[in-house]
C-alpha positions as CSV (number, residue, x, y, z in Angstrom):
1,X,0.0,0.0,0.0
2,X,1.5,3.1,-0.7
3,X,2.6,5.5,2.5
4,X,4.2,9.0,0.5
5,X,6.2,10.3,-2.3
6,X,9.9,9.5,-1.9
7,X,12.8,11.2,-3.2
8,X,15.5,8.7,-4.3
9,X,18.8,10.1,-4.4
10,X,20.9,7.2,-6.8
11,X,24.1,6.4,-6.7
12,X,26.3,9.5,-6.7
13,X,23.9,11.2,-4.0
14,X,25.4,11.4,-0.7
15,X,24.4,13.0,2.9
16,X,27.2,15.9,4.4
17,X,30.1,13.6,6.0
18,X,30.5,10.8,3.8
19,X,33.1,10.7,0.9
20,X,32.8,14.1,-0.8
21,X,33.6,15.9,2.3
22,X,37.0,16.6,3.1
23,X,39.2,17.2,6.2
24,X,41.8,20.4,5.0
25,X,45.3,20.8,6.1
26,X,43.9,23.5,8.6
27,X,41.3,21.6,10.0
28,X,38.4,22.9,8.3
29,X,36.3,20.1,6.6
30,X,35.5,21.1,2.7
31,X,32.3,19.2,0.9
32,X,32.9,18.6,-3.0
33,X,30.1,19.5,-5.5
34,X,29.4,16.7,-7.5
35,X,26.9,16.5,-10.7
36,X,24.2,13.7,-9.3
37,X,20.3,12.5,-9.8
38,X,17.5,12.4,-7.7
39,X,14.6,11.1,-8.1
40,X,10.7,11.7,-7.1
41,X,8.7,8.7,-7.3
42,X,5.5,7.0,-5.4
43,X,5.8,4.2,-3.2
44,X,3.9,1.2,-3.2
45,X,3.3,-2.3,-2.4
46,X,1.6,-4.7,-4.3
47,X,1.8,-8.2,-5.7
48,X,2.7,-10.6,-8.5
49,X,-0.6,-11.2,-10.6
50,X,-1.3,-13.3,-13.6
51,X,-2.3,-10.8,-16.8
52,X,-5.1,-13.0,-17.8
53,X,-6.2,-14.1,-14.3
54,X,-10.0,-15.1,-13.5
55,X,-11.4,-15.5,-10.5
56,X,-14.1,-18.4,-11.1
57,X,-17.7,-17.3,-9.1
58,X,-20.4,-18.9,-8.3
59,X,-23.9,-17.5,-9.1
60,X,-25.5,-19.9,-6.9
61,X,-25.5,-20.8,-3.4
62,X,-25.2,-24.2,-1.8
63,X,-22.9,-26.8,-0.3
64,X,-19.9,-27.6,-2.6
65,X,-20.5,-31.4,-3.8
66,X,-17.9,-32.1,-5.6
67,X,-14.5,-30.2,-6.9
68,X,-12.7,-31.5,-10.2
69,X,-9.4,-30.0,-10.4
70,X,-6.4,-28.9,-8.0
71,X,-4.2,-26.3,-8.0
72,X,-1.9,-26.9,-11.2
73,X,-4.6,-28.2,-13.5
74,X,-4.8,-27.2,-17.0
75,X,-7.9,-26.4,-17.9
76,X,-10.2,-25.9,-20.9
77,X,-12.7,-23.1,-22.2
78,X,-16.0,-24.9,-20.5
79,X,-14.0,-27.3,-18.8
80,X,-16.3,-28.5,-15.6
81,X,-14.5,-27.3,-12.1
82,X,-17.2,-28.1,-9.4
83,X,-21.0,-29.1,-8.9
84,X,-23.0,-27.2,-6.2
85,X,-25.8,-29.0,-4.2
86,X,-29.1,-28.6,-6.4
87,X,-31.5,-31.0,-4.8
88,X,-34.3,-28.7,-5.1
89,X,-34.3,-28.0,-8.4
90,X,-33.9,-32.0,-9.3
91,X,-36.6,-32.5,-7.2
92,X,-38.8,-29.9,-8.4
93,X,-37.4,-30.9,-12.8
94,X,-38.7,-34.7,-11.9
95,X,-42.2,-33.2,-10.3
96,X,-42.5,-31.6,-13.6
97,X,-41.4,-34.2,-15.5
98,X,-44.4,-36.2,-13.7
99,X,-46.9,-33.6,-14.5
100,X,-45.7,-33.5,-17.7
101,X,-46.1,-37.3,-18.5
102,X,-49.2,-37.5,-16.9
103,X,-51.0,-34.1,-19.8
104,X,-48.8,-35.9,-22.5
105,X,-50.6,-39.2,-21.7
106,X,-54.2,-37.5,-21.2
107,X,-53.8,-35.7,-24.4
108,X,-53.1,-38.8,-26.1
109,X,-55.2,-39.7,-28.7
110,X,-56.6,-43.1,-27.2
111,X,-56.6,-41.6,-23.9
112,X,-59.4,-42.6,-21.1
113,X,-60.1,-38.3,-20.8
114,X,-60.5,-38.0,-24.4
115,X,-62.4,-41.8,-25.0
116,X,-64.7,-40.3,-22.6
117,X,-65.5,-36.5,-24.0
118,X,-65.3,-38.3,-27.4
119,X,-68.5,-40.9,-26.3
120,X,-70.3,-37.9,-24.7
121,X,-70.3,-35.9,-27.7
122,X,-71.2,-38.6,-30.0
123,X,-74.2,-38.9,-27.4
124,X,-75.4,-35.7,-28.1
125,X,-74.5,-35.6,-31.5
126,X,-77.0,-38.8,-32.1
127,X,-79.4,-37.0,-30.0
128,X,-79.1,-34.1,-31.5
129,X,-79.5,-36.4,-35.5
130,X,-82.7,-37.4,-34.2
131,X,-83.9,-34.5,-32.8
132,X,-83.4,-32.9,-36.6
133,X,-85.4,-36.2,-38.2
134,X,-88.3,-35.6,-35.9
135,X,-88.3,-31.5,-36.4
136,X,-88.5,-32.0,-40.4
137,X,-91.2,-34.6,-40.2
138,X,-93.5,-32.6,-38.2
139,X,-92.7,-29.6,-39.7
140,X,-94.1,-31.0,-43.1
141,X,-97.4,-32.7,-40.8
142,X,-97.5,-29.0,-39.8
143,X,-97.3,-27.3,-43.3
144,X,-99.8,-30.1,-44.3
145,X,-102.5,-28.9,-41.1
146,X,-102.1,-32.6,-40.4
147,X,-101.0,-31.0,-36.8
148,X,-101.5,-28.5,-34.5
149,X,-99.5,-25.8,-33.9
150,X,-97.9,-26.6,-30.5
151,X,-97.0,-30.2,-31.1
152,X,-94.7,-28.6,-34.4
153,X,-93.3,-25.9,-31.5
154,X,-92.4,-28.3,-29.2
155,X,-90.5,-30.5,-31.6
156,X,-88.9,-27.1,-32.3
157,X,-87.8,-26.3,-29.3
158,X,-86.7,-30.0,-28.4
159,X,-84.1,-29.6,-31.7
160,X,-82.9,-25.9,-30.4
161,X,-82.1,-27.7,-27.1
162,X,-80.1,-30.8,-28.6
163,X,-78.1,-28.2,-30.5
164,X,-77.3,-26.3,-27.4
165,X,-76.4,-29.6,-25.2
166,X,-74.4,-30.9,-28.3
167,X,-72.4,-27.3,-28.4
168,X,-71.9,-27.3,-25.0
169,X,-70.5,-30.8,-24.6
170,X,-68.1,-29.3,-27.7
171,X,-67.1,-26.5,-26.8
172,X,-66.3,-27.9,-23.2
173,X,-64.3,-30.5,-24.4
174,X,-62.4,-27.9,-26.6
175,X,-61.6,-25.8,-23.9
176,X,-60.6,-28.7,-21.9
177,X,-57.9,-29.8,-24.1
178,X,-56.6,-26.5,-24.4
179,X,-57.0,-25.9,-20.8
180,X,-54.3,-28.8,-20.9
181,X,-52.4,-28.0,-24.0
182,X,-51.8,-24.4,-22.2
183,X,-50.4,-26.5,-19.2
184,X,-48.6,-28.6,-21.0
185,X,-46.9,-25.7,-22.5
186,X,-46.1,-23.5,-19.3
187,X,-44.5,-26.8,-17.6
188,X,-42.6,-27.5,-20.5
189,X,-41.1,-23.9,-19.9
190,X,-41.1,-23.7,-16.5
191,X,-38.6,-27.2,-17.2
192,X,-36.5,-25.2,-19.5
193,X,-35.9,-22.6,-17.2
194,X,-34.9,-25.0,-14.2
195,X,-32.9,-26.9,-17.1
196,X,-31.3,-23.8,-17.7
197,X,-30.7,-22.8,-13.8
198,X,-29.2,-25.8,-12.7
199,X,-26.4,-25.5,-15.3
200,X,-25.6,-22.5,-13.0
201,X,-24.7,-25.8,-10.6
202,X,-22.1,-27.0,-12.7
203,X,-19.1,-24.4,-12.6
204,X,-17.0,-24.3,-15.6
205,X,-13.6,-22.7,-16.4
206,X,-14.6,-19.6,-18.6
207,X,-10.8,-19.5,-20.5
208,X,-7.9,-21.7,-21.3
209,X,-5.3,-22.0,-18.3
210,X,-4.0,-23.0,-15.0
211,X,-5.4,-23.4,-12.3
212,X,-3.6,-21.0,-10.1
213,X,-5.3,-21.4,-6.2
214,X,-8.7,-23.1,-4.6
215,X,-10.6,-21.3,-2.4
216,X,-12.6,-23.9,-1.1
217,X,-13.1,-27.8,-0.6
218,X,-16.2,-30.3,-0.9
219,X,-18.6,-29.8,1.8
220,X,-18.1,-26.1,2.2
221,X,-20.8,-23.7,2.2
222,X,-21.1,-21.0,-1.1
223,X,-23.1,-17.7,-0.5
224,X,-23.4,-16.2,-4.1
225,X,-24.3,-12.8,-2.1
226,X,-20.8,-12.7,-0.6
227,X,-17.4,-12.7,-1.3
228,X,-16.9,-16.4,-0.3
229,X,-18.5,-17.2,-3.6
230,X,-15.0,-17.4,-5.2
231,X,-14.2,-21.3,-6.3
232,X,-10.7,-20.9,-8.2
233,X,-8.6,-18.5,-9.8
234,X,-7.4,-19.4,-13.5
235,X,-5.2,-17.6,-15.9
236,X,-1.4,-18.1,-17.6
237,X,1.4,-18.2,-15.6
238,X,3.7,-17.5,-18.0
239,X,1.8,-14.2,-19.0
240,X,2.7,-12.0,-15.3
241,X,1.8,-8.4,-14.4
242,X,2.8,-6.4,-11.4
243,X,0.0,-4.8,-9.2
244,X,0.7,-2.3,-7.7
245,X,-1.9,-1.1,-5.0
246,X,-1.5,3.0,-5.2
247,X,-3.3,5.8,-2.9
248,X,-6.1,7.6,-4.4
249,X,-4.2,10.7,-3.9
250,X,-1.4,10.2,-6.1
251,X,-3.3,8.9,-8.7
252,X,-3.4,12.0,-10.9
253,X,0.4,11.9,-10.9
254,X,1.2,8.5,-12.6
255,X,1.0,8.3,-16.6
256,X,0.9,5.2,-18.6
257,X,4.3,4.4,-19.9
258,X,6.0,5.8,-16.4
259,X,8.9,4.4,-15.1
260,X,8.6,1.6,-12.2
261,X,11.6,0.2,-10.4
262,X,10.5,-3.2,-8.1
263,X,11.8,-5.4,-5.2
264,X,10.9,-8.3,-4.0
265,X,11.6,-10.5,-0.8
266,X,12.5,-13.4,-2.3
267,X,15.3,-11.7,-4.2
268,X,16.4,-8.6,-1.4
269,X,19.6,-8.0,-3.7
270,X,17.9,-7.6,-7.0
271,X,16.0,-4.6,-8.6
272,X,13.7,-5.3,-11.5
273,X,12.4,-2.3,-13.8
274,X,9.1,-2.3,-15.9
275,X,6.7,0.6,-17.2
276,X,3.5,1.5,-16.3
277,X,0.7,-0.2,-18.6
278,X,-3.0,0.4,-16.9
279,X,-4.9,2.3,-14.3
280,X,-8.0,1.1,-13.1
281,X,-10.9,3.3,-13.4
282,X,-12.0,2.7,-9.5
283,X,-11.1,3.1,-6.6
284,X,-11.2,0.4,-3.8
285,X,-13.7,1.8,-0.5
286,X,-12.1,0.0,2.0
287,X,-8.5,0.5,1.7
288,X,-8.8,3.7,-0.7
289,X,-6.0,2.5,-3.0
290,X,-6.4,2.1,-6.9
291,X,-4.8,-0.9,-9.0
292,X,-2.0,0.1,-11.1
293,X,-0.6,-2.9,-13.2
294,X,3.0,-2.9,-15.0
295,X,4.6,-4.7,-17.5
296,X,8.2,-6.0,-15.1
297,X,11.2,-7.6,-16.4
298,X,11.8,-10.3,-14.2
299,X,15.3,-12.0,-14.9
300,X,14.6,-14.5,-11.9
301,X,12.1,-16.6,-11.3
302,X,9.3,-15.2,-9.7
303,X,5.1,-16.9,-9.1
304,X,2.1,-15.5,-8.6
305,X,0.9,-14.3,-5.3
306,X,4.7,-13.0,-4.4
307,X,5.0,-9.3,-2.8
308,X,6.5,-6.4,-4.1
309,X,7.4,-2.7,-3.4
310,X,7.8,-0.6,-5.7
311,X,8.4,3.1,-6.4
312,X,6.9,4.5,-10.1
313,X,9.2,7.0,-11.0
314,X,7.6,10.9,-11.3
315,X,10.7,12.9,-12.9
316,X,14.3,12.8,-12.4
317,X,16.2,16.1,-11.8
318,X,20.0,16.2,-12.8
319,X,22.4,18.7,-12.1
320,X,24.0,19.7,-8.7
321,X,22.9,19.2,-5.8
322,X,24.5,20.7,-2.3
323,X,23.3,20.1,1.1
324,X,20.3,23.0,1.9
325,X,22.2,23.4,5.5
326,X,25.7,24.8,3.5
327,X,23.4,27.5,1.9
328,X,23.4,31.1,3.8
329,X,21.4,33.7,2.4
330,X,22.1,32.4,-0.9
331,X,25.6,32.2,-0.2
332,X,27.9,29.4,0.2
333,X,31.6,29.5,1.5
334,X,33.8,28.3,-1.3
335,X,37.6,27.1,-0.5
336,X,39.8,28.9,-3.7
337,X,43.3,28.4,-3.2
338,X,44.0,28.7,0.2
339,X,41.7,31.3,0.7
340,X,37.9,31.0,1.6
341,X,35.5,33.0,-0.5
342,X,31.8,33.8,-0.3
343,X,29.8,32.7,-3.1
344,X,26.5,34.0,-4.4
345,X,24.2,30.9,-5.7
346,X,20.8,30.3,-7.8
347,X,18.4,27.9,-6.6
348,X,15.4,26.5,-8.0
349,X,13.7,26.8,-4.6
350,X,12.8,23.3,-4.5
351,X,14.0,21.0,-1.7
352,X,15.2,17.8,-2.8
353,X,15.1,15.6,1.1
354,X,17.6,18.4,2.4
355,X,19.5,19.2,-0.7
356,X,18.8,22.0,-3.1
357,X,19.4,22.3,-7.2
358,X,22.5,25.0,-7.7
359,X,21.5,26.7,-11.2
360,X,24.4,28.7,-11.4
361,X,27.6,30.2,-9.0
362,X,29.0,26.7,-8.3
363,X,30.2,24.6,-11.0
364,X,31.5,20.8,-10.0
365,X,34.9,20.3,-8.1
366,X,34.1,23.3,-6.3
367,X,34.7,22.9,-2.7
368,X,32.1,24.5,-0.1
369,X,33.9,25.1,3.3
370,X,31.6,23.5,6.3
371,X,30.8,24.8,9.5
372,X,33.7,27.8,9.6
């Protein structure tokens, strides 16, 4: 995590009493001005991530059932990692399926439920037949006068109600079967959709690669709601980026393409160098920090997971540099000869950790006289 911005001072940077300063014959200590670097950057920590790294989720909850791989699998796009518990939607896909079978089997066509309508209609369809052969031979009686005119009425009215009775028993078998049919289609559905859930059950690798850690074992618990829904994490070893876990506050500073200079534990002697390739877009709530990622030459073996400081270089000022403490109202005591002369200097007005940029009056060689 990053704490501040650091000035590096390199190589040829040194503090007042180490091996540019001088002990004169008259015992008067001199420091020499020396050309040197230093450099601002921004500290952070981080880690060693993979550049193609996915953390496997579930969408579900439920006890883990069974877990296919380990850590060091190679795995395939689709490639099936772990089943979640789904006993309730099996249970509930075979009570469909039952429903189902049993509408699939009454809509058959030598089924009991349509043998049945089937004989009650041809009922009333025969009734109905005679009722018509009884209404046209009285109707002709009647036109004739061979009748009177209530026995034609009644015949009449006895063919109006076979025709509703027949209608009836039609139209309610009709609306039965698609009563049914209607059923048959929602369950069908309503299977699909389960089908389709409990595929959500079977967790599969989304890319090609290794798997790089587990998070959990068979018979644990899976919330989908929280973060303990992670199963594995996948991605290419061989493809490796550096995180680097910056404070908000410095974001505005770092570029894209800015220098990054890296450490690691494993290899306390060694410095690696890489560039700056993304900045994430958001910020993290909790620890306030922002993900930047680099592109780091590693010469040395190095895995995922490992930690790393880093600094991400913000500009790099050359020139000379004295200590601020030799500078008295911009003047400086400068050893010529034997003699000691006071120097008028140009600053920059910066302070460099203690040190401050000469622009001009000193040039390098030059000794500045300490403490006399």
């Amino acid at each position: 995590m990053l704490k501040k911005i650091v000035l590096i001072i390199l190589v040829l940077v040194v503090a007042v009493g180490a091996v540019f300063v001088y002990k004169e014959k008259n015992n008067y200590k001199t420091y020499q001005v020396q050309k040197r670097q230093f450099v601002k950057s921004v500290y952070a920590s981080g880690y060693i991530d993979t550049a193609d790294a996915v953390v496997v989720k579930s969408e579900v909850s439920g006890y883990v059932e069974k877990i296919f791989v380990k850590e060091g699998d190679n795995l395939k796009k689709g490639q099936p990692i772990a089943v979640i518990s789904n006993q309730t939607i099996q249970e509930n896909i075979k009570d469909i399926d039952y429903q189902i079978s049993s509408l699939k089997e009454k809509l058959s066509p030598n089924s009991a439920f349509r043998k049945e309508n089937e004989a009650q209609i041809e009922i009333k369809k025969q009734v109905l037949e005679n009722a018509k052969k009884i209404y046209e031979r009285r109707k002709t009686l009647f036109e004739k006068g061979l009748i009177p005119k209530e026995q034609f009425e009644e015949v009449a009215k006895n063919l109006q109600i076979a025709e509703n009775d027949y209608k009836k028993q039609l139209d309610a078998y009709n609306d039965s079967v698609s009563t049914l049919e209607y059923q048959l289609k929602s369950l069908t559905a309503k299977k699909q959709s389960l089908q389709k859930e409990l595929e959500k059950y079977v967790i599969k690798s989304p890319i090609d690669g290794k798997v790089l850690r587990k998070f959990l074992n068979e018979g644990d618990y899976i919330n989908s709601m929280m973060q303990t829904n992670q199963i594995v994490s996948v991605g290419n070893p061989d493809k490796l980026e550096t995180v680097l876990l910056v404070d908000e506050e410095y974001i505005p500073k770092i570029k894209e393409g800015m220098e990054v200079i890296v450490k690691l534990d494993s290899y306390p002697n060694k410095v690696f160098t890489g560039k700056i390739k993304s900045i994430e877009l958001q910020s993290d709530r909790n620890s306030r920090t922002v993900k930047v990622k680099a592109d780091v030459n590693y010469d040395f073996p190095v895995v995922v997971n490992m930690t790393v400081e880093g600094n991400i270089i913000l500009s790099k000022e050359e020139g000379i540099f004295i200590p601020k403490e030799l500078v008295n109202d911009g003047k400086v005591k400068v050893l010529q000869g034997s003699e000691i002369k006071e120097v008028s200097i140009q600053t920059d007005g910066e302070d460099y950790n203690g040190f401050v940029k000469v622009l001009n009056g000193l040039k390098e060689g030059d000794k500045i006289v300490i403490g006399k």
